[in-house]
N, C-alpha and C positions, 0 to 999 in steps of 0.2 A: 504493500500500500504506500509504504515511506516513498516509491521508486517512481507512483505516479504525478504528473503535474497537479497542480494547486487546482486545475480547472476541471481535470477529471475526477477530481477527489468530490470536488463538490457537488457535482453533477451522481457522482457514485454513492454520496450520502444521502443525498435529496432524494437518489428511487428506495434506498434502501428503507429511509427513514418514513415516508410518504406509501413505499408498497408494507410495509408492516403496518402502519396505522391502517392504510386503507384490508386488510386480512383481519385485525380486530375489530375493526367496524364489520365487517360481514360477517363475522367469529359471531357477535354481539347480533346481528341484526337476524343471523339464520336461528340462536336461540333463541330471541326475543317471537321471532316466524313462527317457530316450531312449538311455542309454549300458545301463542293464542290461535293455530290451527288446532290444536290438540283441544283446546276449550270450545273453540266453534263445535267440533265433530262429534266431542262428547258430547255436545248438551243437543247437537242434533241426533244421535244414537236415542238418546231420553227422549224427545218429542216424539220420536218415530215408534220407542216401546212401547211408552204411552197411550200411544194411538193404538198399537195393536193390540194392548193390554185391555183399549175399553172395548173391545169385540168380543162376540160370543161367540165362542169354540165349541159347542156342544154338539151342535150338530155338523159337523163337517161331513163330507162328500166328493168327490171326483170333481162335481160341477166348482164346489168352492175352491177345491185345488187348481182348477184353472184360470178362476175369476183372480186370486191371489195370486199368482205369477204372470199374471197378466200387467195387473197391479206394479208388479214388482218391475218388470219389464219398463213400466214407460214413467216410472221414478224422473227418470231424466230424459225432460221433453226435448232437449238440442243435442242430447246425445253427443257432448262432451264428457262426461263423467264414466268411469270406468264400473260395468255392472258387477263385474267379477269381485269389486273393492269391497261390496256390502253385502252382507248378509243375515237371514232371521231364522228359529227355528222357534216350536213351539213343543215345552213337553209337558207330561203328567207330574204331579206330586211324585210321583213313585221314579221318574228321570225317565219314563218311556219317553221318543220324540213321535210325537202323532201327529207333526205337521212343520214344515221345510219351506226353503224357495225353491227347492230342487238347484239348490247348487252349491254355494257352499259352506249353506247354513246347515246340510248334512252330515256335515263334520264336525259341528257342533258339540262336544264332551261336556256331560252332564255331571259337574264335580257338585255333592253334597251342597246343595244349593245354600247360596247367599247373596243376597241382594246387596248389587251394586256392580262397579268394573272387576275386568280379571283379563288379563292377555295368556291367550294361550299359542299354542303352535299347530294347526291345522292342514289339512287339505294334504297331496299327493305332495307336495313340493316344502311339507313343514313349515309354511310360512308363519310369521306373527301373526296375530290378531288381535284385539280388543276387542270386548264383550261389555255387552251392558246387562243384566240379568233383571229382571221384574218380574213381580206377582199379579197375573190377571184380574180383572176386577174383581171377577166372583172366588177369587183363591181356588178355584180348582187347575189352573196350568200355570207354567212359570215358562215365559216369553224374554227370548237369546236374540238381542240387537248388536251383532258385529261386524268390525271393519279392518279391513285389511293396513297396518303400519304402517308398509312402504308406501299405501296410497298417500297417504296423512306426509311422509317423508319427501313423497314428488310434489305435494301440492307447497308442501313449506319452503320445498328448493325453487319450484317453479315464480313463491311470489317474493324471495329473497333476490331470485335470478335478476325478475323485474325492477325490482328497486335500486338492486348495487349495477344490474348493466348502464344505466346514464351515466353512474356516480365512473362506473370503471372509464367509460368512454371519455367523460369530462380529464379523469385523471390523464392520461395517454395524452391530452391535448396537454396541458398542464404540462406533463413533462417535456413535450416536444417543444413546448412555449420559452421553457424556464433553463430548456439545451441551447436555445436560439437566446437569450436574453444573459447567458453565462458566457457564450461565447463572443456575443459581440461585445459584452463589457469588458474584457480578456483583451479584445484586439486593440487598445494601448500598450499595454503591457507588455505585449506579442511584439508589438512595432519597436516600443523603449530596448525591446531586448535584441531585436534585429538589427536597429542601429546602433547597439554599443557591440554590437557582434564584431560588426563589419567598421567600426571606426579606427583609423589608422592610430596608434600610440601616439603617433606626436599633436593629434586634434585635440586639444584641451577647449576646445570653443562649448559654452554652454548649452546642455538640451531646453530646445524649445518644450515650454508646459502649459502655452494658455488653453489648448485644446485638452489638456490630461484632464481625466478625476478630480475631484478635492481630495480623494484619499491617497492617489499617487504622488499627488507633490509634494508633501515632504521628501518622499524619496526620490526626486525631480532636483527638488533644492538642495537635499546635500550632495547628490552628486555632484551639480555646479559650485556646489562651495567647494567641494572636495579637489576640483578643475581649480578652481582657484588657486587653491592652496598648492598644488602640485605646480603649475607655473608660475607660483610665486617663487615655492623651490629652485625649480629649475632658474628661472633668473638669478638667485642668490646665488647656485652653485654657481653658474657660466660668470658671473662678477669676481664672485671669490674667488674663481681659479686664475680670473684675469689680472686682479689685481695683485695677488699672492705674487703669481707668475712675474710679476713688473717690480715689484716690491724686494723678493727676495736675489732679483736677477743680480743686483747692483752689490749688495755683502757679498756674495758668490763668485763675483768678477773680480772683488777687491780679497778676498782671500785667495784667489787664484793666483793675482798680481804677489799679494807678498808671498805663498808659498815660493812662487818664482826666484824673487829677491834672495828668500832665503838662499836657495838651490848657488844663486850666484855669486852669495858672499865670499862663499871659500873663507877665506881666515881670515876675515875682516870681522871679529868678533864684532864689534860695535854697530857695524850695520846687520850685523845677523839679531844683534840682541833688540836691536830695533824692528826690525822685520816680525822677528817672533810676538814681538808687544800687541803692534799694530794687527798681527794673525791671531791674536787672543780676543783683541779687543774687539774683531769683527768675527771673530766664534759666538761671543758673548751677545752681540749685538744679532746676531742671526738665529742665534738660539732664544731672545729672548720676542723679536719679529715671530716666530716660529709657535712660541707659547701664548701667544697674543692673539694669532689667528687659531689656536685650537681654543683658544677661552671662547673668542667669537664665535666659532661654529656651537660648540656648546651652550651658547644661547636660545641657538634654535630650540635645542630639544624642550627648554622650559618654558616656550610658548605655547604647547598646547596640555600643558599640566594643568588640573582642575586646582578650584578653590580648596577641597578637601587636604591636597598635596601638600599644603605650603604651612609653616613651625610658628610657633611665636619669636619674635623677635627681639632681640635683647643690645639694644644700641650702646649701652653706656660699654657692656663685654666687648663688643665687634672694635668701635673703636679703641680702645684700652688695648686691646689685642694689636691691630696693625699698627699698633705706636711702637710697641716694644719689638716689634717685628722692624721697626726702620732704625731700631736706636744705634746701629751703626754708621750708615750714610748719616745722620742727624749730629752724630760725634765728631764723625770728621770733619765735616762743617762748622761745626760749633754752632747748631742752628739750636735758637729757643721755642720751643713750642707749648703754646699756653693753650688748655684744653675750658669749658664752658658747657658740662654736661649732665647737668644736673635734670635738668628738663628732658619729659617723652618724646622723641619723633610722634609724628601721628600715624604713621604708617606701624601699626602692631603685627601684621601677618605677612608670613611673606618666605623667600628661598637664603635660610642664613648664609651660606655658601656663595651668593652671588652679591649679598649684601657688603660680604666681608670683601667681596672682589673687589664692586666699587668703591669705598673708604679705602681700597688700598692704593689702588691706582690714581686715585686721587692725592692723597698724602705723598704719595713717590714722586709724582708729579712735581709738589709742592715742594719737598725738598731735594730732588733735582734740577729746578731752574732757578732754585733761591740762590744768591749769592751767598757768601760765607758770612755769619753771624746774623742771619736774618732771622726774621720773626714768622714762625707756623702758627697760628692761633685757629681751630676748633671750636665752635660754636655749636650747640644743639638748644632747637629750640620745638614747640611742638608743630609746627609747620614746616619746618625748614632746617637744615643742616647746612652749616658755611665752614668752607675751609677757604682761610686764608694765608697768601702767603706776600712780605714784603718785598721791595727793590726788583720787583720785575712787572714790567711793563708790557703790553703786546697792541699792534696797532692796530686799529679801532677795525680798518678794514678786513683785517684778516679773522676776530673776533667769530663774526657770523659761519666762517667754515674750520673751526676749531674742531666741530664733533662730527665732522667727515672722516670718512676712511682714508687713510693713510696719508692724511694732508698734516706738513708740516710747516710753518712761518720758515719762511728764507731768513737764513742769518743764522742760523741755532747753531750752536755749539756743541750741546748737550746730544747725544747717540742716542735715537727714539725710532719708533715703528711708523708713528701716525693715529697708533688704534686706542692707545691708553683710552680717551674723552669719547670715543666713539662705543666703546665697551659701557662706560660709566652713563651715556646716555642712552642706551639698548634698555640697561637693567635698570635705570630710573623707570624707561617709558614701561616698564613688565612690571613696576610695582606702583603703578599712576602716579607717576611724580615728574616733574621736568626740570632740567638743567639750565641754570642759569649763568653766562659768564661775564664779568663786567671787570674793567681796573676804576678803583676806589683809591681813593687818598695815595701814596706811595707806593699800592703794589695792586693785584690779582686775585680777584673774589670767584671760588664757585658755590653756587647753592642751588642744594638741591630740595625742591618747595614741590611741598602736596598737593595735589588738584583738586 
């Protein structure tokens, strides 16, 4: 059953379900037949002993024996009714029978008389019967009104037949109605599935839905979300590989250059020992390019994380933490950094792992472009978190593309990827917060403020 379509299933439970009801309704309707044919019959069995009961039987005769089956004979003026079905006899107190239809009320067995019904088994063929027994008016004979079972069995079938054949004929249309009315509701579905059959991998274009169901388009829409989302992918990879590519090209080329030099020093210790500096320093710088763009890709995966996913957040630890994580670069500078953290962020939920990334790359930032003795100060407040750092300045124009990819200001000094501020602006906009950058009084403000 698991193997059939959705369309044949339905189709398969609706005769199944529809032919059993309609079998209990005729289950119901042939006993319901069967019980008030049995009550018509008896109580005409009764009228008819009745009748023969208030006759005088004394004198009987050959001539009465032929007026009486005469009688009997035209019972049934249209001569539908089956004559063989009924039958009378008439006997003595003593159980003699002294009077028949001559057929097969002759069969008639005279059990120790008792007034009222009795089914016996008569004639050549053992059939049922039903018997109605009575005492003649005058109690001298006892008058046998019976009728044949199966006759009683064909008339309850025949008026069962009548009543369920419309009902069956109705059903038949019903079903042929309700194959036709499944099937064509199907043929979107049918269509939806043939055109994603046949669509080539790289068609990300949206299924048209205004002709679909109301109940198909949700699954109409996520698929076009789904398009979405998959060439949004794909642009991000084909960027990333492009800019990775351009990015990493230039460390690669300059560690090629100094391995070379090395190669050429020969015994020129001082420029080998230079060579080797300059070969560290763009290891470090390319390894650190390298962990920049795996942080980046790692972003992706925690945009489609649910609310459920995400920790409570613990700011006053996170920053506490990446301070003492810098307190070496911040010694060698002799940089002061005054912290102001005594107040909640507003943001209480959220991924601590990406939290702690940006506070970090932020703070690095800060004191790798500070001059030496400069001032770090750390602000929390419950809207906003500022990091600032003194004696650097950035021009105004270059401000606005600070939190692009891999965009550095002309002039730096400092060994950077580009991605620090682009990172820290990803994971603001993942936790609804946005990045703000400005130079204030003598140096470098960022903050990052709640929406």
């Amino acid at each position: 059953m698991k193997k059939l379509s959705l369309q044949l299933r339905l189709i398969f439970f609706f005769i199944i379900i529809s032919g059993s009801i309609f079998l209990l309704t005729g289950a119901f309707s042939w006993y319901e037949g069967k019980e008030k044919i049995d009550e018509f019959f008896d109580t005409y069995q009764v009228v008819m002993a009745r009748k023969l009961a208030s006759l005088d039987w004394n004198n009987l005769n050959p001539e009465n024996q032929q007026k009486i089956n005469y009688l009997i004979e035209n019972i049934d003026d249209d001569g539908e009714e089956d004559d063989d079905a009924l039958g009378f006899a008439v006997f003595s107190r003593q159980g003699e029978r002294i009077f028949s239809d001559n057929n097969e009320g002759e069969y008639f067995r005279f059990n120790n008389y008792t007034s009222g019904f009795e089914n016996q088994k008569i004639g050549k063929k053992n059939e049922p019967w039903r018997i109605f027994w009575i005492e003649s008016i005058d109690k001298n004979y006892i008058i046998a009104i019976g009728q044949e079972l199966d006759f009683r069995d064909d008339a309850a079938f025949d008026l069962v037949e009548e009543t369920i054949l419309p009902w069956l004929i109705g059903l038949s249309i019903l079903l042929l109605v309700y194959i036709w009315m499944i099937s064509r509701e199907f043929r979107p579905l049918k269509k939806l599935a043939h055109e994603l059959r046949h669509r080539s991998a790289q068609d990300l274009s949206p299924i048209e839905n205004n002709n679909m169901p109301e109940e198909i388009k949700p699954l109409t829409n996520a698929l076009n979300n789904l398009f979405i989302k998959i060439q949004e992918t794909f642009n991000r990879e084909r960027s990333f590989i492009a800019d990775s590519a351009h990015e990493l090209r230039s460390p690669l080329t300059a560690l090629k250059v100094q391995a070379e030099i090395v190669e050429l020093a020969a015994d020129d210790e001082e420029m080998r020992k230079n060579a080797l500096d300059k070969l560290n320093q763009g290891i470090n710088r390319a390894s650190r390019l390298i962990e920049q763009l795996l942080e980046l890709t790692r972003l992706e995966a925690y945009k489609d994380k649910s609310q459920q996913e995400k920790q409570e957040l613990n700011w006053q630890e996170i920053i506490t933490q990446v301070i003492a994580e810098q307190q070496k670069s911040i010694q060698e500078k002799n940089i002061t950094v005054e912290t102001d953290i005594k107040h909640s962020f507003g943001v209480n939920q959220g991924f601590p792992l990406l939290c702690s990334l940006m506070i970090r790359n932020l703070v690095d930032n800060a004191v790798k472009y500070s001059p030496e003795k400069a001032l770090v100060r750390i602000k929390m407040q419950k809207d906003s978190i500022q990091i600032y750092n003194s004696g650097v300045k950035v021009e105004e124009k270059f401000i606005p593309r600070l939190k692009e990819r891999f965009f550095r200001p002309s002039g730096q000094s400092q060994a950077g990827s580009g991605l620090g501020l682009s990172i820290v602006n990803r994971i603001a906009r993942l936790h609804q917060c946005e990045v703000n950058l400005e130079n204030v009084d003598d140096g470098f403000l960022v903050s990052i403020k709640h929406k």
